[in-house]
LOLUMKOL-253171 format. One record per residue: residue in three letters; x, y, z of N, C-alpha, C, O, CB in turn. Coordinates in steps of 0.1 Angstrom, whole numbers, plus 5000, padded with zeros to 4 digits. Atoms other than C-alpha are relative to their C-alpha. Glycine has a CB too. Example, Ala and Ser with C-alpha at 12.3 -4.5 7.8 and 13.67 -1.06 7.14 Angstrom:
<nodes>
+-----+------+------+------+------+------+------+------+------+------+------+------+------+------+------+------+
:  aa :   nx :   ny :   nz :  cax :  cay :  caz :   cx :   cy :   cz :   ox :   oy :   oz :  cbx :  cby :  cbz :
+-----+------+------+------+------+------+------+------+------+------+------+------+------+------+------+------+
: ALA : 5009 : 4988 : 5000 : 5123 : 4955 : 5078 : 5009 : 5012 : 5000 : 5019 : 5012 : 5007 : 4990 : 5000 : 5012 :
: SER : 4991 : 4989 : 5000 : 5137 : 4989 : 5071 : 4992 : 5011 : 5008 : 4997 : 5022 : 5009 : 5004 : 5005 : 4986 :
+-----+------+------+------+------+------+------+------+------+------+------+------+------+------+------+------+
</nodes>
This chain:
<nodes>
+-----+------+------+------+------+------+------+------+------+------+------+------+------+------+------+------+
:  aa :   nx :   ny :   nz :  cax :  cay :  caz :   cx :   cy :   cz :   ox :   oy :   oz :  cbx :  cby :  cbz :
+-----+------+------+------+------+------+------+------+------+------+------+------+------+------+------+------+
: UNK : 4999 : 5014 : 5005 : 4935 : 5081 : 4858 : 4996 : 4990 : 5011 : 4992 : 4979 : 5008 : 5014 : 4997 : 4995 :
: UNK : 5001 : 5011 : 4991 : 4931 : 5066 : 4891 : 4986 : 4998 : 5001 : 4980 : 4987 : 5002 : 5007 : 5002 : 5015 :
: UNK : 5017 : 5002 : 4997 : 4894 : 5074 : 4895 : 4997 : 4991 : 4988 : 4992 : 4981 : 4991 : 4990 : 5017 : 5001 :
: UNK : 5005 : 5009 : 5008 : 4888 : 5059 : 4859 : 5002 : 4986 : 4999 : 4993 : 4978 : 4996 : 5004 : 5004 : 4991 :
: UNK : 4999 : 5009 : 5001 : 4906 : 5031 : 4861 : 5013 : 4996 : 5011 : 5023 : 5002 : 5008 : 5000 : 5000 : 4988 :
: UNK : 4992 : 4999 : 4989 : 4928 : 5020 : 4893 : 5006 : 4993 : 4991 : 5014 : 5001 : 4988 : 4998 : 4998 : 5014 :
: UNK : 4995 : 5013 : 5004 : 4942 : 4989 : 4873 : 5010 : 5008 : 4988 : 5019 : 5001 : 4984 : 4987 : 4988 : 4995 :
: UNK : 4993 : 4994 : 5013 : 4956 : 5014 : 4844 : 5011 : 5009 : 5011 : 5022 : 5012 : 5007 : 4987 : 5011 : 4986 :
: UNK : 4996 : 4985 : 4994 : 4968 : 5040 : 4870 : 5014 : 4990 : 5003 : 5026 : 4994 : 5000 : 4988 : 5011 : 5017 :
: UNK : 4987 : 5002 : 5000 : 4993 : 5012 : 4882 : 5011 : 4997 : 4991 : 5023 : 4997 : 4994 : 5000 : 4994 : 5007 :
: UNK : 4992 : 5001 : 5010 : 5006 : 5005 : 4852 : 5012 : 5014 : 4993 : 5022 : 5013 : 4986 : 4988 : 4995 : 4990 :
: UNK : 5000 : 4985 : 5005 : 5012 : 5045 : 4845 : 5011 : 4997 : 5010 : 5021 : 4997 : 5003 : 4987 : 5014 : 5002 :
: UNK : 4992 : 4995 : 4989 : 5034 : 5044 : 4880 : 4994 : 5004 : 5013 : 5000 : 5010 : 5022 : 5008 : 5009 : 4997 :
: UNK : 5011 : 4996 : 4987 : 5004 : 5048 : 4904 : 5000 : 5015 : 5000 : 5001 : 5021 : 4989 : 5005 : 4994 : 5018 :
: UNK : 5010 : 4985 : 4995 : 4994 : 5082 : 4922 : 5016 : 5007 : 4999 : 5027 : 5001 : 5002 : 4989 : 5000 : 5020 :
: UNK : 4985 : 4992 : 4999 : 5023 : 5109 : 4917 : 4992 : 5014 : 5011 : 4980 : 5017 : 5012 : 5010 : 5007 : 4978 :
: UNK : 5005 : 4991 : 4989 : 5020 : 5136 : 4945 : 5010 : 5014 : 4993 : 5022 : 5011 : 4991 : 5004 : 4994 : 5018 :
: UNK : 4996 : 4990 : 5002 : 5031 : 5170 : 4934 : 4992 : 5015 : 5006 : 4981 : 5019 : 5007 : 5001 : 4998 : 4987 :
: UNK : 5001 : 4987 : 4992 : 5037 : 5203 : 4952 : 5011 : 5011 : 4994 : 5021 : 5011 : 4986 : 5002 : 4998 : 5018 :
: UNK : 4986 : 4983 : 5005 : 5055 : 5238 : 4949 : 5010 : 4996 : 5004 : 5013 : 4987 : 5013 : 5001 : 5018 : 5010 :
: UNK : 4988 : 5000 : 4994 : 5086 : 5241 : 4949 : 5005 : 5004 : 5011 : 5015 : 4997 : 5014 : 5005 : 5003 : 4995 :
: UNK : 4999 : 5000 : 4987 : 5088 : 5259 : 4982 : 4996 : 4997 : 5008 : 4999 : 5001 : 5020 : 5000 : 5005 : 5002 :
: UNK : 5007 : 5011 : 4988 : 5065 : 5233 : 4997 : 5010 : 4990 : 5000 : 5014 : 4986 : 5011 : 4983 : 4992 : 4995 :
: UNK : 4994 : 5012 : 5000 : 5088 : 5205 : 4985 : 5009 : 4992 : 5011 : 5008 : 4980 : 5012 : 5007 : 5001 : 4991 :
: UNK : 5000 : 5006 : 4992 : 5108 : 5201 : 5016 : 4996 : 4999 : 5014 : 5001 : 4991 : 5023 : 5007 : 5000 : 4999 :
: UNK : 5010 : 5003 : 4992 : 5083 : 5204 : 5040 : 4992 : 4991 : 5001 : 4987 : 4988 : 5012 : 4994 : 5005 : 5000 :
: UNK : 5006 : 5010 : 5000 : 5063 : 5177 : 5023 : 5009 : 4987 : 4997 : 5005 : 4975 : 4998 : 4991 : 5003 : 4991 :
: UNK : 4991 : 5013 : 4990 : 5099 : 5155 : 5025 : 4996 : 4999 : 5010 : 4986 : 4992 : 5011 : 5013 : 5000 : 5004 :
: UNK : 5003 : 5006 : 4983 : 5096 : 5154 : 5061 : 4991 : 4994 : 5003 : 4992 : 4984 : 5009 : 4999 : 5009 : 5009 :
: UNK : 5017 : 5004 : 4999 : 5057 : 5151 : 5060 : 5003 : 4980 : 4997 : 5004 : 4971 : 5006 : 4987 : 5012 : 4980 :
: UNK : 4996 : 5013 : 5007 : 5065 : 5118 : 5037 : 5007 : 4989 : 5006 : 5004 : 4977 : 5004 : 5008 : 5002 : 4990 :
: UNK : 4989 : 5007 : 4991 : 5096 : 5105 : 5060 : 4994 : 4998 : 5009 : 5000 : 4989 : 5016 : 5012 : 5007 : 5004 :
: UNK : 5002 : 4998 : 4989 : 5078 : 5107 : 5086 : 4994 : 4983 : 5004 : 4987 : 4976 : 4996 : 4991 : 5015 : 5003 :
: UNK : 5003 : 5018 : 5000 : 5074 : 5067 : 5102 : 4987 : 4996 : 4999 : 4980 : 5006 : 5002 : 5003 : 4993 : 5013 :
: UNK : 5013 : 5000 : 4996 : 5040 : 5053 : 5102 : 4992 : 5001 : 5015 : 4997 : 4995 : 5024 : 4997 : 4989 : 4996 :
: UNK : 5001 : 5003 : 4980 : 5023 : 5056 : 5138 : 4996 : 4988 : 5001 : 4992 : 4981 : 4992 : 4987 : 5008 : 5009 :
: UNK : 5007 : 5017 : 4995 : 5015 : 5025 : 5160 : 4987 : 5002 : 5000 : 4980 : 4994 : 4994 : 5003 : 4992 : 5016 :
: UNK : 5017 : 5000 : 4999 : 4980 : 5039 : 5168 : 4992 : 5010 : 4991 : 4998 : 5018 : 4983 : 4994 : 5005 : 5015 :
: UNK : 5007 : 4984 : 5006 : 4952 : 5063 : 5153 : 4990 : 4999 : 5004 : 4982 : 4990 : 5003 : 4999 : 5004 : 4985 :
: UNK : 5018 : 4996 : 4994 : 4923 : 5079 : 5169 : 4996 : 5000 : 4986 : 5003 : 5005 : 4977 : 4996 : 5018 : 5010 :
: UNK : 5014 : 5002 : 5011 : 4891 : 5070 : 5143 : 4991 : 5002 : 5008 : 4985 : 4997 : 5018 : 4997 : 4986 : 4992 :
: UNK : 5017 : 4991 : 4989 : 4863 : 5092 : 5153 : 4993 : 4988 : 4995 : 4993 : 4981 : 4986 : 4988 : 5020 : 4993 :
: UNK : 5015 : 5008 : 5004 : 4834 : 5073 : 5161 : 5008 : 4989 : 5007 : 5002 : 4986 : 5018 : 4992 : 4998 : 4981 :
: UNK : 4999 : 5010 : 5002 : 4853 : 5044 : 5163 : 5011 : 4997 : 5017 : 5010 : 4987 : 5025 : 5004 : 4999 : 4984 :
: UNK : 4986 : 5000 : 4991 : 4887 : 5051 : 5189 : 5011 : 4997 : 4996 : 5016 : 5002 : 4986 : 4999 : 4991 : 5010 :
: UNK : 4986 : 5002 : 5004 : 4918 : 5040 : 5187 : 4996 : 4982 : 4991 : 4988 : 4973 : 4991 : 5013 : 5001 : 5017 :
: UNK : 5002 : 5014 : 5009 : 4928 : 5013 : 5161 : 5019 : 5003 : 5004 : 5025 : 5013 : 5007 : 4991 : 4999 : 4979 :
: UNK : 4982 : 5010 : 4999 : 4966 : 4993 : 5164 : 4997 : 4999 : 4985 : 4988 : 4995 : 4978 : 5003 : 4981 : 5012 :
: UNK : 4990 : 4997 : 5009 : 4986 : 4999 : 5137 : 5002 : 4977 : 4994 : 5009 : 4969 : 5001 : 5018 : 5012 : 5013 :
: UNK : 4996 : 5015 : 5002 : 4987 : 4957 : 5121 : 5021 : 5003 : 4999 : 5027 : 5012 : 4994 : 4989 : 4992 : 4982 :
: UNK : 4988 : 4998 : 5000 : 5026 : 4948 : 5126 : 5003 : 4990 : 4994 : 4996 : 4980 : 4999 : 5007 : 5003 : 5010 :
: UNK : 4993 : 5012 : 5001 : 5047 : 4922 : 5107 : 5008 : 4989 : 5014 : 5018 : 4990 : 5022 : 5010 : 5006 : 4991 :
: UNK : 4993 : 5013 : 4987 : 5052 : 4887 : 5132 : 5009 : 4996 : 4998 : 5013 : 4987 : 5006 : 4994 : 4986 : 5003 :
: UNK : 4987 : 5002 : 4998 : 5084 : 4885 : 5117 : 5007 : 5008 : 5001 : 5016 : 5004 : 5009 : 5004 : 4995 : 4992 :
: UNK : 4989 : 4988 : 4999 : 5103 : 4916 : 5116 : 4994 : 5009 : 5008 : 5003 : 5017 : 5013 : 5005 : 5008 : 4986 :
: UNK : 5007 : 4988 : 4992 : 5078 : 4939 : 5136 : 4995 : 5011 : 4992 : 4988 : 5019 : 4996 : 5009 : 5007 : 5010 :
: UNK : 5003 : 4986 : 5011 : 5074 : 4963 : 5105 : 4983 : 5004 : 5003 : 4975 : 4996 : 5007 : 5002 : 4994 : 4981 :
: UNK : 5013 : 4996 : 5002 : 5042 : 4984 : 5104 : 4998 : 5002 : 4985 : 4987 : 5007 : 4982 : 4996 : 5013 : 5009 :
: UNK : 5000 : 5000 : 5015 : 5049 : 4983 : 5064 : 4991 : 4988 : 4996 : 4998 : 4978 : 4995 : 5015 : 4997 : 4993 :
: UNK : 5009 : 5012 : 5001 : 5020 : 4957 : 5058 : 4987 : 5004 : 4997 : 4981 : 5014 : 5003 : 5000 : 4991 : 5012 :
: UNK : 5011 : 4999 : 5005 : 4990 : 4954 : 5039 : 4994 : 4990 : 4996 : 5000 : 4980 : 4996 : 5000 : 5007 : 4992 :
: UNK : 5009 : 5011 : 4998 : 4959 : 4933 : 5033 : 4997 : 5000 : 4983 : 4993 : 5010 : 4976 : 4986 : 5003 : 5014 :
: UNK : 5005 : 5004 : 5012 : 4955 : 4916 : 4999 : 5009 : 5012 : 4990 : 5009 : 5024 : 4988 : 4982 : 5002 : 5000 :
: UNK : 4988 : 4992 : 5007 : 4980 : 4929 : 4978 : 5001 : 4996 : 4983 : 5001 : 4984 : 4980 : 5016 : 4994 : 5009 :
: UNK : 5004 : 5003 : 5011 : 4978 : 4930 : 4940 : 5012 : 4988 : 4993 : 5024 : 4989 : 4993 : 4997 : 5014 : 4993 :
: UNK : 4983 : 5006 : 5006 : 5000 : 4902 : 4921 : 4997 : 5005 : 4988 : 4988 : 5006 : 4980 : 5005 : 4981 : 4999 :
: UNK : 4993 : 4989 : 5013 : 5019 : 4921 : 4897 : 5006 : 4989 : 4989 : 5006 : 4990 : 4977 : 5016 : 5011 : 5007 :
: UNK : 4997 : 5007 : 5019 : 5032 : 4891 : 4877 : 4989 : 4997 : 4994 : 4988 : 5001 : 4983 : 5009 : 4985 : 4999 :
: UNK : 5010 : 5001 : 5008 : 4997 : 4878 : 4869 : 4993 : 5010 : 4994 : 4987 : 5008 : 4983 : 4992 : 4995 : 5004 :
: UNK : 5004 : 4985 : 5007 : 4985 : 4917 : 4865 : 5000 : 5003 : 4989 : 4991 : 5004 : 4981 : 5006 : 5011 : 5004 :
: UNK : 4991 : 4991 : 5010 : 5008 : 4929 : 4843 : 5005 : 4995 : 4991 : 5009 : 5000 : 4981 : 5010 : 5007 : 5005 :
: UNK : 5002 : 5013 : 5014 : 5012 : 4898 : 4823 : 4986 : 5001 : 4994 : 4984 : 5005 : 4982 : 5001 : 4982 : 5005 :
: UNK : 5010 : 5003 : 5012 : 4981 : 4893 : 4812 : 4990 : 5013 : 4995 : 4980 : 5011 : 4988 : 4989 : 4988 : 5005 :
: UNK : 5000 : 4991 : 5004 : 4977 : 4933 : 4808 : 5006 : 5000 : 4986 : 5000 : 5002 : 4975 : 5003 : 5006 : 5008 :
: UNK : 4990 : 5004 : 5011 : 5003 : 4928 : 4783 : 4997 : 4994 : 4987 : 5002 : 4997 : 4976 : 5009 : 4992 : 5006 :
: UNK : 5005 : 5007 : 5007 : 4982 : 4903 : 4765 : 4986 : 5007 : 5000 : 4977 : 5000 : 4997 : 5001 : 4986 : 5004 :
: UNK : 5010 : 4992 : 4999 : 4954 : 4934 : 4769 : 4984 : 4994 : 5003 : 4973 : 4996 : 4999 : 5000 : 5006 : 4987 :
: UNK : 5013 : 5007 : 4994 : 4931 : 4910 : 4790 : 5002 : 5006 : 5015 : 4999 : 4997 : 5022 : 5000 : 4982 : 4998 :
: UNK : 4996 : 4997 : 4984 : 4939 : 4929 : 4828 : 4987 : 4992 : 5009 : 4975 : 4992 : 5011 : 5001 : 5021 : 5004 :
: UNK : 5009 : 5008 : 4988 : 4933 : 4903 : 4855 : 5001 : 5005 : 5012 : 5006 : 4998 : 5020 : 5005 : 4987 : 5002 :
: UNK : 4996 : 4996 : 4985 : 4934 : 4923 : 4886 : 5000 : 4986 : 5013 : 4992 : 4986 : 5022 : 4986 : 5012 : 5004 :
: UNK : 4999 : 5013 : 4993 : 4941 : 4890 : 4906 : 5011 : 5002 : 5017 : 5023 : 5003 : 5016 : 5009 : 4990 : 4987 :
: UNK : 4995 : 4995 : 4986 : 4950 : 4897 : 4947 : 5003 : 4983 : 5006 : 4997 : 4973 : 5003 : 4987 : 5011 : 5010 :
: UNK : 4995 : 5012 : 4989 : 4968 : 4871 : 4970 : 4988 : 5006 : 5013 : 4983 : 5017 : 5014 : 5021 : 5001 : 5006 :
: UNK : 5005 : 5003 : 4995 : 4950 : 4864 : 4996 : 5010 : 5003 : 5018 : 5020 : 4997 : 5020 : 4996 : 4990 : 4992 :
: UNK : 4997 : 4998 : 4989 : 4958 : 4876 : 5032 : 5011 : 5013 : 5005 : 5008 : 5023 : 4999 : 5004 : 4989 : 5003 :
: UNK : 4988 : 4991 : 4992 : 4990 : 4900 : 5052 : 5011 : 4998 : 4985 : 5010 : 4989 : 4977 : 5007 : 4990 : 5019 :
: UNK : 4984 : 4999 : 5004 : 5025 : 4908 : 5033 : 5006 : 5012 : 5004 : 5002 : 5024 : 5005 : 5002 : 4999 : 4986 :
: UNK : 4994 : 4987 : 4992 : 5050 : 4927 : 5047 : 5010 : 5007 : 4989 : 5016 : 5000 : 4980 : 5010 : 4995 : 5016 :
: UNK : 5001 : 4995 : 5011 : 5060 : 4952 : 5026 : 5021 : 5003 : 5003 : 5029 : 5007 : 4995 : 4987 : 5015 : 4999 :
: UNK : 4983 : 4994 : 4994 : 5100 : 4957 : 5045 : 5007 : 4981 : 4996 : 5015 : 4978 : 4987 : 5002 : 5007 : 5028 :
: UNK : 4990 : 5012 : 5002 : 5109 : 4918 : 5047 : 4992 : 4992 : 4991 : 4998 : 4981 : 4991 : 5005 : 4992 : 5015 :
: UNK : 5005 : 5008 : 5006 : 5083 : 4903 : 5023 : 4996 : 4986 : 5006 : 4994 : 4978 : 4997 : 5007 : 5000 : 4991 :
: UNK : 5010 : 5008 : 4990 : 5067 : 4876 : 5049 : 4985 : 5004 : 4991 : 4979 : 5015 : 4988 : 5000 : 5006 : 5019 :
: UNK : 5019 : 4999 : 5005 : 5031 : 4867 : 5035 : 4993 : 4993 : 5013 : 4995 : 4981 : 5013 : 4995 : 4988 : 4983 :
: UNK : 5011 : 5007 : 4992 : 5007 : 4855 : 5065 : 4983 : 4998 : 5002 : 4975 : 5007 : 5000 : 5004 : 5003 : 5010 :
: UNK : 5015 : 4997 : 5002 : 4972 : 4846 : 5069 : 4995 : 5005 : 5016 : 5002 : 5007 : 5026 : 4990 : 4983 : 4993 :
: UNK : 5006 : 4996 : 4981 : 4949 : 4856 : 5103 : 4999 : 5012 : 4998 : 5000 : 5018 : 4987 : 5010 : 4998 : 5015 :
: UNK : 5001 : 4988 : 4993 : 4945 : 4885 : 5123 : 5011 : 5004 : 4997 : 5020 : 4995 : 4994 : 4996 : 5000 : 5013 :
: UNK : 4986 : 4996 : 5002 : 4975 : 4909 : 5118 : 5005 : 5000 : 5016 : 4997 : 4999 : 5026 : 5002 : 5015 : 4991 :
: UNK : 4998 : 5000 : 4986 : 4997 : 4910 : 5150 : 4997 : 5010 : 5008 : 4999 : 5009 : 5020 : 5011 : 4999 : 5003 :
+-----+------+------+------+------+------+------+------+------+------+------+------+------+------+------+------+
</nodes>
């Protein structure tokens, strides 16, 4: 569903991840596990981790879908995929614009 239609898939409950049952708590831990600050990108080098300038979180993402205009006017079977504009932190909800920190 996601490949057909990303905008339907979140409505479903987004991406579900499923494994064996004697994988399952191996891929807890996997899951738990914190985000890193850095990551080697071949080709590219290291990239920094963007952090929330209020709480420090690495829970933050760029352009983030709004769910009340979404999923309202899904509802009314017109889907507006409609994104804010800039940073939100996904731990303390801070929205900022710019460079991330």
């Amino acid at each position: 569903m996601v490949r057909m239609d990303w905008f339907i898939s979140n409505l479903l409950g987004g991406v579900k991840l499923l494994v064996n049952r004697e994988d399952a708590e191996a891929a807890t831990v996997i899951l738990d596990e914190p985000a890193p600050e850095t990551l080697d990108v071949e080709g590219v080098g290291e990239y920094q981790q963007p952090r929330c300038p209020e709480c420090q979180s690495l829970d933050v993402n760029f352009e983030q879908l709004n769910q009340k205009v979404a999923y309202t006017s899904a509802r009314f079977g017109v889907p507006i995929p409609l994104y804010t504009q800039g940073w939100t932190c996904r731990a303390c909800g801070y929205r900022w614009q710019g460079p991330e920190s």
